[in-house]
C-alpha positions as CSV (number, residue, x, y, z in Angstrom):
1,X,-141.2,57.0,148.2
2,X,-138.1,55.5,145.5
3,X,-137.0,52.7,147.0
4,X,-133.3,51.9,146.4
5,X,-131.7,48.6,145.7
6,X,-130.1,46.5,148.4
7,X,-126.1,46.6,149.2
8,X,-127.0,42.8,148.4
9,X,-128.4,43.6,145.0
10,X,-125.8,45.8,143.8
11,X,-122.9,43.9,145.1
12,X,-123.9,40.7,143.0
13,X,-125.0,42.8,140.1
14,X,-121.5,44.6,139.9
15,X,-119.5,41.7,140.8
16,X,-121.6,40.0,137.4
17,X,-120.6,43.1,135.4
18,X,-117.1,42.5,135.9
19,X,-116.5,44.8,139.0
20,X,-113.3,43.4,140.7
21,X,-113.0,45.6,143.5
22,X,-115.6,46.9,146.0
23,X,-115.1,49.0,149.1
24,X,-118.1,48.4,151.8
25,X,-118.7,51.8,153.2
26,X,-121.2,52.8,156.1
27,X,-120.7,55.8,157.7
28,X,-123.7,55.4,159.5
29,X,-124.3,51.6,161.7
30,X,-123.2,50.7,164.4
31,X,-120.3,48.0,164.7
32,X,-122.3,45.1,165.2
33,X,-124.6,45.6,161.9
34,X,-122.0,46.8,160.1
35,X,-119.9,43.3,160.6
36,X,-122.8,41.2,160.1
37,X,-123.7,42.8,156.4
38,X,-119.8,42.9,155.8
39,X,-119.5,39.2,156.4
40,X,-122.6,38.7,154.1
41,X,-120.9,40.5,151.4
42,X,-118.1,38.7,151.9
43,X,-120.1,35.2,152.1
44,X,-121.7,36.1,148.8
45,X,-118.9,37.0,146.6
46,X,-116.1,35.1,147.9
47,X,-113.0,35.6,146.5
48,X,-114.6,36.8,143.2
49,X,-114.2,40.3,144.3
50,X,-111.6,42.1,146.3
51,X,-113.6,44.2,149.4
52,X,-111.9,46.8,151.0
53,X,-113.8,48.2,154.6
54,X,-113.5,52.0,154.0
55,X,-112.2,53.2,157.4
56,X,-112.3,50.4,160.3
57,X,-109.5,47.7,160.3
58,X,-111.0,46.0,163.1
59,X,-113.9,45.5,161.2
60,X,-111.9,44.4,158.1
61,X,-110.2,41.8,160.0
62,X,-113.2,40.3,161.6
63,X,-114.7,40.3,157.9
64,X,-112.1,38.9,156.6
65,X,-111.9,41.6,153.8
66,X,-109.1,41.9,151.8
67,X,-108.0,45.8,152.7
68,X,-108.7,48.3,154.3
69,X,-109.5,52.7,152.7
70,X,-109.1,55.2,155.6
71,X,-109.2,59.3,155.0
72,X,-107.5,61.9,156.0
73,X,-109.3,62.2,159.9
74,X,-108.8,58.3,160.4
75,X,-106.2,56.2,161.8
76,X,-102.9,57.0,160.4
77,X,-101.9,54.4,157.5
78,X,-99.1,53.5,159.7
79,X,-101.6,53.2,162.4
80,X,-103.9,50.6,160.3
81,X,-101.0,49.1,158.6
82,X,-100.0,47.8,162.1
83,X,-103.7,46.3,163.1
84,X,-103.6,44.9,159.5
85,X,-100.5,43.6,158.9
86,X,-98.5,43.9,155.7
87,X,-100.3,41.4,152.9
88,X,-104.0,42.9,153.3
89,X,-104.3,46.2,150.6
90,X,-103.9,49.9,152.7
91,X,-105.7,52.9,150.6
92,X,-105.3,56.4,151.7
93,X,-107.8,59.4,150.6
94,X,-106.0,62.3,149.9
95,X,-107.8,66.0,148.7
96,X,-103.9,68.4,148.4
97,X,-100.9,67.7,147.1
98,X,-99.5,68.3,150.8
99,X,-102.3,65.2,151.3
100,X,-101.0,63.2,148.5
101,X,-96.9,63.7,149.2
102,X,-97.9,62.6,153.3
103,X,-99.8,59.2,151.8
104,X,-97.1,58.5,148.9
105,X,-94.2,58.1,152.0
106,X,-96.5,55.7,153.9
107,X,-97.4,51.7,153.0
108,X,-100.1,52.7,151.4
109,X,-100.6,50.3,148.0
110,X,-102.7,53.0,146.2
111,X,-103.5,56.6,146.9
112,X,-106.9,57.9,146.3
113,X,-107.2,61.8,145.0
114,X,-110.1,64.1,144.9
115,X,-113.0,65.1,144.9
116,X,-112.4,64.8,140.9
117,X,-116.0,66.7,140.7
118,X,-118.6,68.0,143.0
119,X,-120.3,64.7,144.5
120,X,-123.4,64.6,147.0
121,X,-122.1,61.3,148.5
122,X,-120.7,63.4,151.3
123,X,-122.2,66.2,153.6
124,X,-119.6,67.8,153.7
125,X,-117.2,67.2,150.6
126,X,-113.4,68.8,150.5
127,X,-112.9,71.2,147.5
128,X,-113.1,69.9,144.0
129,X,-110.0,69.1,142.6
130,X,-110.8,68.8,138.9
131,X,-108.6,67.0,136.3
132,X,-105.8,69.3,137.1
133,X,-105.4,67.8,140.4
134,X,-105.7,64.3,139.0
135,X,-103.0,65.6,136.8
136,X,-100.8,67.5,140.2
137,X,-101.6,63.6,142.0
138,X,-100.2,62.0,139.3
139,X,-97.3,63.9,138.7
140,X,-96.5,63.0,142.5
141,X,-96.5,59.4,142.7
142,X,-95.9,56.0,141.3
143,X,-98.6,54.3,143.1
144,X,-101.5,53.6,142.0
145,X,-104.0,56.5,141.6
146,X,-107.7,56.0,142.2
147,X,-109.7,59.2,141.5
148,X,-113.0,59.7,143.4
149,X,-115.9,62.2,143.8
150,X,-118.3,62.9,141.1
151,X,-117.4,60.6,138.3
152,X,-120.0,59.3,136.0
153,X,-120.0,57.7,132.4
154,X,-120.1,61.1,130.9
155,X,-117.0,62.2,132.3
156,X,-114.8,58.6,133.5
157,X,-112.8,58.9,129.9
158,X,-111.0,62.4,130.8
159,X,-110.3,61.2,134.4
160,X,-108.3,58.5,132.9
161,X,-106.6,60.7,130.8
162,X,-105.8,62.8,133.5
163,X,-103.9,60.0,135.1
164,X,-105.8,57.8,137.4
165,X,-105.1,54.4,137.3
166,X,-108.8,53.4,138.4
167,X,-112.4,55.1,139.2
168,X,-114.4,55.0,142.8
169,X,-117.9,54.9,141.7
170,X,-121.1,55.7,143.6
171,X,-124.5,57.4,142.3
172,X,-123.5,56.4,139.0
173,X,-124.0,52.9,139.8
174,X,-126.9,52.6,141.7
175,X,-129.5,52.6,139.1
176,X,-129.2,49.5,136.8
177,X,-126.1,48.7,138.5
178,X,-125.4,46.0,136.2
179,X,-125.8,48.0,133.0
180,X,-124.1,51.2,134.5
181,X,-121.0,49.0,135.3
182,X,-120.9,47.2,131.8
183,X,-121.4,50.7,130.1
184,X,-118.3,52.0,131.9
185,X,-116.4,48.9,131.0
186,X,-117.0,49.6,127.4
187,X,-116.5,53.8,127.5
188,X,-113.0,52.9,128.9
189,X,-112.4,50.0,126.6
């Protein structure tokens, strides 16, 4: 059996590459664990990184995390904007333009679009939006546009140029985290 780093490991090693922001996501624990290895994260990296809880405010308050990501079948924005308050960061996935014009009228600080490309980080992904929808997202709003879903080294470079203000990185970085990170650092310069 592979074994595959630790949250632990890859947090530090990103953070060391330069990674500024990280969003702790666990679609899978229960409450309880998932609090205790968010406050570890948050214990070991301080303020060095900002750490967004992907989908529970709660949990981002009792972390003391900096933001909070939710999707399309979570609390509203408006919803988590009111358990959060208005200085923690509020990202909204988005998958449509329909999506994307919804989330631009809310608080949101940024607006996530995609999936960019087909990605195995969910069971059951939306449709791939490809760089034309990057392209669509960015046309649609003035906030800042992270692009998620399938992006790698090989392809991070035309994403950008499709309009996305920043990347949301998984499989890419899991092996040699540190290396993967600094690679993508220098590929978009």
């Amino acid at each position: 059996m592979k074994r595959t780093p630790s949250g632990r490991a890859v947090s530090g090693e990103l953070a060391a590459a330069g990674c500024t922001l990280l969003q702790y996501r666990n679609k899978s624990g229960n409450a309880r664990q998932m609090l205790e290895h968010a406050r570890g994260l948050k214990k070991r990296l301080g303020s060095s990184v900002t750490l967004i809880m992907n989908d529970r405010a709660d949990l981002c308050l009792a972390a003391e995390f900096d933001g909070v990501h939710v999707g399309q079948d979570d609390l509203s924005p408006e919803s988590v904007r009111a358990i959060i308050g208005p200085d923690s960061l509020l990202g909204v996935s988005t998958h449509n333009p329909e999506q994307l014009r919804d989330a631009d009228l809310t608080s949101a600080d940024y607006l996530a679009i995609g999936p960019v490309f087909a990605t195995s980080s969910k069971e059951k992904p939306d449709p791939v939006v490809g760089l034309e929808g990057v392209r669509r997202a960015r046309a649609l709003t003035r906030k800042p546009l992270v692009a998620i879903g399938g992006i790698t080294r090989a392809n991070a470079a035309s994403v950008i140029e499709a309009g996305a203000d920043s990347l949301a990185v998984i499989s890419d970085l899991l092996r040699d985290s540190r290396k993967s990170a600094e690679e993508f650092f220098r590929i978009l310069g």
